[in-house]
N, C-alpha and C positions, 0 to 999 in steps of 0.2 A: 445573820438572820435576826430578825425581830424578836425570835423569843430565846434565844441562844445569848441575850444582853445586847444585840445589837439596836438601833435608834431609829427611829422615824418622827420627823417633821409633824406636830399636830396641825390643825386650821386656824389656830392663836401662832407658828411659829415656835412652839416649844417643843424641846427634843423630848420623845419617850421611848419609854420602852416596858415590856411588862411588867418589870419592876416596879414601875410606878403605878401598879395598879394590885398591890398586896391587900389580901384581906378580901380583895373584892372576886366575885367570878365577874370573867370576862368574855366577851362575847364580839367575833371578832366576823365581819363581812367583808367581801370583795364589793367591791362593783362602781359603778361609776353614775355624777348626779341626772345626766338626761335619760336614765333608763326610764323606757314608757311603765314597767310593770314590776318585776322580780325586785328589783332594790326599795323601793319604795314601801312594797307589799313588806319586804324583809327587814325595813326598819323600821315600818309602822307596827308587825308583830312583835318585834322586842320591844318599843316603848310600850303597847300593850301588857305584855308579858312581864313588865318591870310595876306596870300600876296592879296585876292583880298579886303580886309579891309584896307588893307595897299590903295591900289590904289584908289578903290573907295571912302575911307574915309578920304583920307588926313592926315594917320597918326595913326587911330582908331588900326592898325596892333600892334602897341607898346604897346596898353592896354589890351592885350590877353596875359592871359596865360597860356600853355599847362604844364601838371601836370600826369604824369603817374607813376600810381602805380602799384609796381609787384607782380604779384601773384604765385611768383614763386621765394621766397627767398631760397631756398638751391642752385641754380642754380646764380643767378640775384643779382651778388655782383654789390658794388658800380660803383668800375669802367667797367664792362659791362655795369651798366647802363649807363653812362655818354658816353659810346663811342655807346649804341644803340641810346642816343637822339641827339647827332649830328649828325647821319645821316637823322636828321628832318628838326628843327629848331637849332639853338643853345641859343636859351633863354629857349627852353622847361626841366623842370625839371622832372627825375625821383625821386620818393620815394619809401622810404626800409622801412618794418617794421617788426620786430621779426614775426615769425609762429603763435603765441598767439595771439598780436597785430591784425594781418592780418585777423584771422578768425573776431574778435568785430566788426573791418573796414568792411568786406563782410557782417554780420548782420546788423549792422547798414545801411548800403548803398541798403542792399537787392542784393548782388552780388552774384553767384554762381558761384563756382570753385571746381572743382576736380583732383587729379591726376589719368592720365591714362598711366598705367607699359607699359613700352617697352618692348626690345627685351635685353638688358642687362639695368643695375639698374638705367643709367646715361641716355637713352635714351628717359625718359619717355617723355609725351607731359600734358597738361593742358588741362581740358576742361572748358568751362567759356560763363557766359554771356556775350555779347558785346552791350554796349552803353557808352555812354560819359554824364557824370553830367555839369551841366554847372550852374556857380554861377552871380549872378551880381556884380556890382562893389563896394555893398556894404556887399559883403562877405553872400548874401540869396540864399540857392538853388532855382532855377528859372525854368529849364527844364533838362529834358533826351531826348536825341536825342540818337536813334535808328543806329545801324549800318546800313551804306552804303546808308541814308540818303544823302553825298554827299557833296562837299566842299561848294557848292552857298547858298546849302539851309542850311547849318550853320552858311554861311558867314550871309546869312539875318536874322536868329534868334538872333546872335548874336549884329547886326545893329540896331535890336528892342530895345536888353536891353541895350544899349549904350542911345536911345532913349528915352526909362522908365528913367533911372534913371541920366540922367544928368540934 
């Protein structure tokens, strides 16, 4: 599993894993890039969330890192990914992981996901839980925050574990 030291694929092709994200809190979604509402809302709140850490903390903005995983690998190639997370942040990383992979990631995290068929084979959509995992700085799950929770009120949980753990 992902946080157990195991690896996932970034949208540069570089292998990660939480490790590589020591020091920093991390902040970790499901979801995939053609959702009309919930992913986009959920990582437009954390780049939000990231600029008022930036200001109110002096800096704390640079030890956030946004981390989205897709649930929708037939579709959610690399570079889709990397051009869905520039329209966020540009530090935020997407992860890819095989179909196999991705189901252990969803058991383990407790994520739910399904495919729901369109109108031709290509159009289908994703249905899925929305929350965000969020880790401390010394790579511990800490909290799930709830979709549409909001950019302040993850800016301050997030202002907590900066708190806890320095």
């Amino acid at each position: 599993d992902f946080t157990a030291g195991g690896t996932m694929v970034d949208h540069n092709g570089q292998a990660r894993s939480v490790k590589d994200f020591a020091g920093k809190v991390v902040v970790l979604f499901f979801g995939f890039t053609q959702c009309p509402d919930v992913c986009p809302t959920s990582m437009a709140e954390l780049a939000e969330a990231k600029k008022i850490l930036e200001k109110n903390n002096k800096g704390d903005g640079d030890k956030i890192q946004g981390l989205f995983i897709t649930i929708d690998p037939e579709r959610d190639t690399l570079p889709v990914l990397k051009a869905y997370m520039g329209n966020f942040d540009p530090t935020f990383l997407a992860l890819y992981a095989t179909p196999e992979k991705l189901a252990e990631l969803a058991k383990d995290y407790k994520v739910y996901y399904k495919k729901v068929d369109g109108k031709t084979p290509t159009s289908y959509t994703m249905d899925h839980s929305a929350g965000s995992y969020v880790y401390d700085t010394q790579g511990r799950l800490r909290l799930f925050t709830r979709y549409g929770s909001g950019a302040k009120v993850l800016a301050a949980d997030i202002a907590q574990l900066f708190k806890q753990t320095s």
